[in-house]
Backbone as a ProteinNet text record, in pm:
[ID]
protein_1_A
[PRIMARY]
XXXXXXXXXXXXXXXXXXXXXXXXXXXXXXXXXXXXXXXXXXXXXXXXXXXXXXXXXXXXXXXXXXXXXXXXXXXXXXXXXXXXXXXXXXXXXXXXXXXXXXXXXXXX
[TERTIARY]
12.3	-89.4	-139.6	-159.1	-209.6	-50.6	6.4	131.7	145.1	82	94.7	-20.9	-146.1	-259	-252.3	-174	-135.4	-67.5	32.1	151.5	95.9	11.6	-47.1	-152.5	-197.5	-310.2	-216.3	-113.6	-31.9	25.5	81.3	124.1	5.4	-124.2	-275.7	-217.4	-210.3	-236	-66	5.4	119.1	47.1	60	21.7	-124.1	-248.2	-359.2	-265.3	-210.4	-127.4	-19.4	61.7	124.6	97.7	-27.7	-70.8	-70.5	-139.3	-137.9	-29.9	76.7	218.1	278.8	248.1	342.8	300.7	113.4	117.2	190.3	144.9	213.2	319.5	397.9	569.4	628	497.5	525.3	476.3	362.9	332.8	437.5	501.2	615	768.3	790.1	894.3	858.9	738.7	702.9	701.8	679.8	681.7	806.2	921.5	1054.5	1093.4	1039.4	1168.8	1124.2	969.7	917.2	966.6	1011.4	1095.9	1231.2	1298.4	1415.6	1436.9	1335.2	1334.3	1317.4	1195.5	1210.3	1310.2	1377.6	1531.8	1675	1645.7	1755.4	1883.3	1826	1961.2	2034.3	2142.9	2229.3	2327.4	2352.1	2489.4	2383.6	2546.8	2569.3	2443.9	2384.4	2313.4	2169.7	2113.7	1975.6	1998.7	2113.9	2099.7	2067.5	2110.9	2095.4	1982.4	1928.2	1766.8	1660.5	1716.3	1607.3	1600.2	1697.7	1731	1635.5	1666.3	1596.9	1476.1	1405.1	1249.7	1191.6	1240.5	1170.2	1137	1256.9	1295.9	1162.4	1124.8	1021.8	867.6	823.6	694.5	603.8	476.2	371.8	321.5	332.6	303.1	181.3	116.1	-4.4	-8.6	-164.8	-211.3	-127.9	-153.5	-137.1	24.9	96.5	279.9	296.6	180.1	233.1	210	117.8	72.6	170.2	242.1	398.4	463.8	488.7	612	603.7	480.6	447.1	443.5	423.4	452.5	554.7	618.1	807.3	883.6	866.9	912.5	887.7	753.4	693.3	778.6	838.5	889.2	1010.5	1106.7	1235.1	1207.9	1098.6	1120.7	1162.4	1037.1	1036.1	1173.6	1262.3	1378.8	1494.8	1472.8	1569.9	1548.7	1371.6	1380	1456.6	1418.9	1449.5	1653.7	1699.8	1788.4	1906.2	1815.1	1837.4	1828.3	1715.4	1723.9	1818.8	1864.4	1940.2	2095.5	2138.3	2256.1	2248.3	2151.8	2149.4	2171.7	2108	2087.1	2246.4	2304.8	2455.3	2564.7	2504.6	2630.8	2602.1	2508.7	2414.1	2536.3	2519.4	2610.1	2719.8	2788.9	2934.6	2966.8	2900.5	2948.5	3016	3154.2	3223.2	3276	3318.6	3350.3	3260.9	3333.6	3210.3	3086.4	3122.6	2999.9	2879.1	2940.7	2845.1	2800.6	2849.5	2778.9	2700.5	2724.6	2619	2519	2514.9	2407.4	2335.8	2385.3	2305.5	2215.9	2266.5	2206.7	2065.3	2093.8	1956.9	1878.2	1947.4	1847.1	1770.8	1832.1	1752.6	1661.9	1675.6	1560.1	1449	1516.5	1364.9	1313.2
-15407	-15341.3	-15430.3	-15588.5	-15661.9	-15658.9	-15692.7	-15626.2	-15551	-15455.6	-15307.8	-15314.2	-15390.1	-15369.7	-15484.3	-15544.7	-15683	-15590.9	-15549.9	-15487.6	-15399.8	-15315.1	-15202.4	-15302.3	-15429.3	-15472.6	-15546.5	-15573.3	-15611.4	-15520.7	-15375.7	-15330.2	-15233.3	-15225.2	-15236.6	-15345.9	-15468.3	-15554.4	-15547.9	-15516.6	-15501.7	-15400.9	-15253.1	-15150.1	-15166.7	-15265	-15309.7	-15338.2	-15445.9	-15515.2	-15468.6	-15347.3	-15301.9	-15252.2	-15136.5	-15095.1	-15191.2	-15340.3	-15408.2	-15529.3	-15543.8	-15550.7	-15472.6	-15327.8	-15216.9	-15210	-15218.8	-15222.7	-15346.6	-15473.7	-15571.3	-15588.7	-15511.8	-15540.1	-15421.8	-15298.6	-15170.5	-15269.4	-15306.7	-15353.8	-15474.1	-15528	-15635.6	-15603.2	-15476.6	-15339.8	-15376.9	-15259.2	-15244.1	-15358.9	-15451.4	-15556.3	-15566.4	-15611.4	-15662	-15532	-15390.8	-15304.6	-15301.3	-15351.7	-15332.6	-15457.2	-15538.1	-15664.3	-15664.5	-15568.4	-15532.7	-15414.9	-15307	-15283.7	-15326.3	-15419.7	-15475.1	-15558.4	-15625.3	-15743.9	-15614.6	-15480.5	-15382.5	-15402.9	-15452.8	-15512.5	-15378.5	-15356.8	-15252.1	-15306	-15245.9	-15263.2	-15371.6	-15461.1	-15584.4	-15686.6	-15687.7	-15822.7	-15734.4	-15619.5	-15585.1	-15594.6	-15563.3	-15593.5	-15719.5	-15788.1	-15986.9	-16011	-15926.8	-15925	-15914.7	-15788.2	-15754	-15834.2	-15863.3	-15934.6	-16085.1	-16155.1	-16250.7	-16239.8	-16167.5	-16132.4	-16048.8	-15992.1	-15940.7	-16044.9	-16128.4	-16267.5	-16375.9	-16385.9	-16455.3	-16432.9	-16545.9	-16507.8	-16548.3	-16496.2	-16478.3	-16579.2	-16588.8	-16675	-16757.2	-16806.4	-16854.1	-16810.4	-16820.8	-16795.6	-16868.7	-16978.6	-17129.4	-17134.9	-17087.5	-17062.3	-16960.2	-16824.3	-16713.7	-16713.7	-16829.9	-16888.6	-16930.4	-17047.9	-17152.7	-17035	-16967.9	-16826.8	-16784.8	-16746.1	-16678.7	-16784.6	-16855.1	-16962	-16963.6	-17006.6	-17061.3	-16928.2	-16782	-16673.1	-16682.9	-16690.4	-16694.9	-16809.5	-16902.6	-16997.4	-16969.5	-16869.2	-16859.7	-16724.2	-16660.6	-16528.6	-16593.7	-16676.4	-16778.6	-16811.2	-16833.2	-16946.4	-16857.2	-16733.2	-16605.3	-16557.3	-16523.4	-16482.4	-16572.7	-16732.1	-16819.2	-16773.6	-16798.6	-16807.8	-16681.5	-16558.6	-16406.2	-16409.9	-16511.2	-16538.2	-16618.8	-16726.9	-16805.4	-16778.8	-16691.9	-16577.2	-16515.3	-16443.9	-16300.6	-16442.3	-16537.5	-16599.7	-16669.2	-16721.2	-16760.1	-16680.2	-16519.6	-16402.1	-16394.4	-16375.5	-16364.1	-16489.3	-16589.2	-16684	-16669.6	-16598.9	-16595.6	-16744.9	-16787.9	-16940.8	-16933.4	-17000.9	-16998.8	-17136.9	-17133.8	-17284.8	-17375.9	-17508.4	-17576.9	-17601.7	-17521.5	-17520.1	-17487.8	-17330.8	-17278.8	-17316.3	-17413.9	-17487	-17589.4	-17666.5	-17767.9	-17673.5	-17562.5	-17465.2	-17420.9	-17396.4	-17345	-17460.6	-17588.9	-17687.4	-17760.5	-17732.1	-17752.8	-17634.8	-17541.7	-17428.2	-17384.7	-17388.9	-17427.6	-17534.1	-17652.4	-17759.4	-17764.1	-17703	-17717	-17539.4
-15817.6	-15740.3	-15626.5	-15672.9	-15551.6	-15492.7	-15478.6	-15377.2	-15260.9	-15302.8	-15289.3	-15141.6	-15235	-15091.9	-14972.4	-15044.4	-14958	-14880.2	-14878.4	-14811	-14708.6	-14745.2	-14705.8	-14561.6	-14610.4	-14527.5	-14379.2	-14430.7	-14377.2	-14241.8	-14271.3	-14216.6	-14120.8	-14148	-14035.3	-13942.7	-13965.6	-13867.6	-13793.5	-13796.6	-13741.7	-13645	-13741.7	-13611.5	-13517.3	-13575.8	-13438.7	-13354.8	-13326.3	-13269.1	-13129.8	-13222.2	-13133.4	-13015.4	-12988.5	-12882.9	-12755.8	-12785.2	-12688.7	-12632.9	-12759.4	-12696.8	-12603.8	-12628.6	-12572.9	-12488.7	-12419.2	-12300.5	-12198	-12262	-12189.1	-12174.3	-12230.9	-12220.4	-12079.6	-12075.2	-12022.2	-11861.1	-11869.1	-11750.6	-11686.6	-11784	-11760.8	-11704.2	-11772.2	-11712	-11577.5	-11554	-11417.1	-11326.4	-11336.6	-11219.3	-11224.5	-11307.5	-11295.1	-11212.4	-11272.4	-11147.2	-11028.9	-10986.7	-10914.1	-10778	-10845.1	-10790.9	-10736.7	-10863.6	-10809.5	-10753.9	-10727	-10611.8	-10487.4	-10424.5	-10351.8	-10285	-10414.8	-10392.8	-10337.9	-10369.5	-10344.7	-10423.5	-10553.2	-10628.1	-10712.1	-10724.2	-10821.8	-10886.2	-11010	-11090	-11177.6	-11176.5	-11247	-11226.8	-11061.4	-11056.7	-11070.8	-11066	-11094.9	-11290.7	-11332.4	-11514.9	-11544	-11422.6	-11485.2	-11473.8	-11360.1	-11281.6	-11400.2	-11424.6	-11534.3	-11642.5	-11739.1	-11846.6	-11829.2	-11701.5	-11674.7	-11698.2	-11601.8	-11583.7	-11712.7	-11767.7	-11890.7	-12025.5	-12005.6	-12094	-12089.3	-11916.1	-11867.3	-11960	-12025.4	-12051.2	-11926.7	-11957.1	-11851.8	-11797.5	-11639.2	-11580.6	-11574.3	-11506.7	-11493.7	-11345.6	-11329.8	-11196.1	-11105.1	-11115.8	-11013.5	-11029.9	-11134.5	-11123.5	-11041.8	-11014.9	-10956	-10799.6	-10768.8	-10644.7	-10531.7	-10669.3	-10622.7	-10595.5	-10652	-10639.7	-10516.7	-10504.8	-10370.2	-10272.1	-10224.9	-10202.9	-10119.1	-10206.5	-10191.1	-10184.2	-10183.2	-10115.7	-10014.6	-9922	-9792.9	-9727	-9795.3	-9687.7	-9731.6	-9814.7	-9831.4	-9725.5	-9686.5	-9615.1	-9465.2	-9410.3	-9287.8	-9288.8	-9378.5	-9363.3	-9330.2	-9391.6	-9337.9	-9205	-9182.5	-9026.8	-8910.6	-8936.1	-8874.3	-8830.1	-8980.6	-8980.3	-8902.9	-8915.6	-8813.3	-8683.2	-8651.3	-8497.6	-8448.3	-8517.6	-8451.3	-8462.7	-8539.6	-8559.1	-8436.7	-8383.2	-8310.1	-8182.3	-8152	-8035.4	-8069.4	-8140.6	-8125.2	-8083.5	-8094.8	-8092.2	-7935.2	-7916.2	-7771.6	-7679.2	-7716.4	-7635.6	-7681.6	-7767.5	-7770.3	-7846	-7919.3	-7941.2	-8122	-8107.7	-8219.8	-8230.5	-8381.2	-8461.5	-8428.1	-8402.6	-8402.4	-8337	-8159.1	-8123.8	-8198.3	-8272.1	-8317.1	-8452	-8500.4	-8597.2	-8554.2	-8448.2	-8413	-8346.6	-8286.8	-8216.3	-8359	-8455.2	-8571.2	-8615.3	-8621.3	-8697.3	-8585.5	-8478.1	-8398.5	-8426.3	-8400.4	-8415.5	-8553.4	-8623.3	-8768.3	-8794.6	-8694.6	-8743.5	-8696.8	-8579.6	-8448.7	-8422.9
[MASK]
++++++++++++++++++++++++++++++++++++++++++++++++++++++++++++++++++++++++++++++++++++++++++++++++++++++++++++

Protein backbone atom coordinates (compact mmCIF):
# COMPACT_ATOMS: atom_id res chain seq x y z
CA UNK A 1 0.00 0.00 0.00
CA UNK A 2 2.90 2.46 0.91
CA UNK A 3 4.04 1.64 -2.67
CA UNK A 4 1.14 2.32 -4.15
CA UNK A 5 0.88 6.11 -2.62
CA UNK A 6 4.43 6.61 -3.12
CA UNK A 7 3.87 5.80 -6.76
CA UNK A 8 0.76 7.65 -7.07
CA UNK A 9 2.69 10.89 -5.29
CA UNK A 10 5.19 10.41 -7.62
CA UNK A 11 3.41 10.47 -10.75
CA UNK A 12 1.53 14.31 -9.39
CA UNK A 13 4.91 15.60 -9.49
CA UNK A 14 5.85 14.31 -12.94
CA UNK A 15 2.52 15.66 -14.37
CA UNK A 16 3.02 19.51 -12.14
CA UNK A 17 6.01 19.53 -14.01
CA UNK A 18 5.14 18.84 -17.41
CA UNK A 19 3.03 21.85 -18.33
CA UNK A 20 6.05 24.01 -17.85
CA UNK A 21 8.56 21.82 -19.76
CA UNK A 22 6.12 21.75 -22.65
CA UNK A 23 5.92 25.28 -22.69
CA UNK A 24 9.66 25.81 -22.72
CA UNK A 25 10.52 23.31 -25.15
CA UNK A 26 7.32 24.84 -27.43
CA UNK A 27 8.86 28.29 -27.03
CA UNK A 28 12.40 26.66 -27.89
CA UNK A 29 10.70 25.06 -31.26
CA UNK A 30 9.71 28.47 -32.06
CA UNK A 31 12.89 30.38 -31.93
CA UNK A 32 14.98 27.53 -33.69
CA UNK A 33 12.34 27.69 -36.73
CA UNK A 34 12.18 31.10 -36.27
CA UNK A 35 16.07 31.18 -37.02
CA UNK A 36 15.90 28.93 -39.64
CA UNK A 37 13.69 30.79 -41.21
CA UNK A 38 15.51 33.72 -41.19
CA UNK A 39 19.01 31.59 -42.18
CA UNK A 40 16.51 30.29 -45.40
CA UNK A 41 17.89 26.90 -44.65
CA UNK A 42 16.03 23.52 -46.34
CA UNK A 43 16.52 19.82 -46.50
CA UNK A 44 19.47 18.34 -44.90
CA UNK A 45 21.16 21.60 -43.36
CA UNK A 46 17.75 23.25 -41.65
CA UNK A 47 17.48 19.22 -39.95
CA UNK A 48 21.15 19.77 -38.62
CA UNK A 49 19.84 23.36 -37.78
CA UNK A 50 17.26 22.28 -35.77
CA UNK A 51 18.77 19.22 -34.07
CA UNK A 52 21.55 21.63 -32.98
CA UNK A 53 19.45 24.42 -31.54
CA UNK A 54 16.85 22.40 -29.85
CA UNK A 55 19.92 20.28 -28.27
CA UNK A 56 21.15 23.90 -27.01
CA UNK A 57 20.19 24.56 -23.40
CA UNK A 58 19.19 28.11 -22.45
CA UNK A 59 21.27 30.79 -22.87
CA UNK A 60 22.05 33.53 -20.56
CA UNK A 61 21.35 37.09 -21.13
CA UNK A 62 25.02 38.29 -21.49
CA UNK A 63 25.61 34.77 -24.01
CA UNK A 64 22.54 36.10 -26.01
CA UNK A 65 24.18 39.65 -26.10
CA UNK A 66 27.76 37.98 -27.53
CA UNK A 67 25.44 36.26 -30.15
CA UNK A 68 24.01 39.27 -31.18
CA UNK A 69 26.95 40.75 -31.16
CA UNK A 70 29.09 38.69 -33.35
CA UNK A 71 26.00 38.32 -36.01
CA UNK A 72 26.05 42.22 -36.34
CA UNK A 73 29.70 42.03 -37.21
CA UNK A 74 29.34 38.65 -39.29
CA UNK A 75 26.29 40.79 -41.04
CA UNK A 76 28.91 44.05 -41.48
CA UNK A 77 31.48 41.44 -42.80
CA UNK A 78 29.02 40.18 -45.58
CA UNK A 79 27.82 43.69 -46.59
CA UNK A 80 31.44 44.69 -46.73
CA UNK A 81 32.29 41.74 -48.51
CA UNK A 82 29.05 42.42 -51.38
CA UNK A 83 30.47 45.68 -51.99
CA UNK A 84 33.75 44.88 -52.78
CA UNK A 85 32.51 41.89 -55.21
CA UNK A 86 30.05 44.28 -57.01
CA UNK A 87 33.11 47.03 -57.10
CA UNK A 88 35.67 44.15 -58.54
CA UNK A 89 33.02 43.03 -61.32
CA UNK A 90 32.52 46.85 -61.88
CA UNK A 91 36.39 46.91 -62.87
CA UNK A 92 36.42 43.77 -64.67
CA UNK A 93 39.34 42.62 -62.43
CA UNK A 94 40.29 38.78 -62.46
CA UNK A 95 42.92 36.32 -60.81
CA UNK A 96 45.25 37.88 -59.08
CA UNK A 97 44.53 41.31 -59.50
CA UNK A 98 41.42 40.60 -58.16
CA UNK A 99 42.61 39.00 -55.22
CA UNK A 100 45.00 41.65 -54.15
CA UNK A 101 41.85 44.27 -54.99
CA UNK A 102 39.74 42.07 -52.59
CA UNK A 103 42.34 41.97 -49.84
CA UNK A 104 42.65 45.90 -49.65
CA UNK A 105 39.25 46.21 -50.00
CA UNK A 106 38.28 44.07 -47.20
CA UNK A 107 40.74 45.72 -44.75
CA UNK A 108 40.23 49.20 -45.32
Amino acid sequence: MKKLIALACMGLLFTASAPAFAGAQQEKMKNCNKDAKEKALKGDERKAFMKECLSKKAEAPAEKKADAALADKKSAQHEKMKNCNKEAKEKALKGDERKKFMGGCLKG
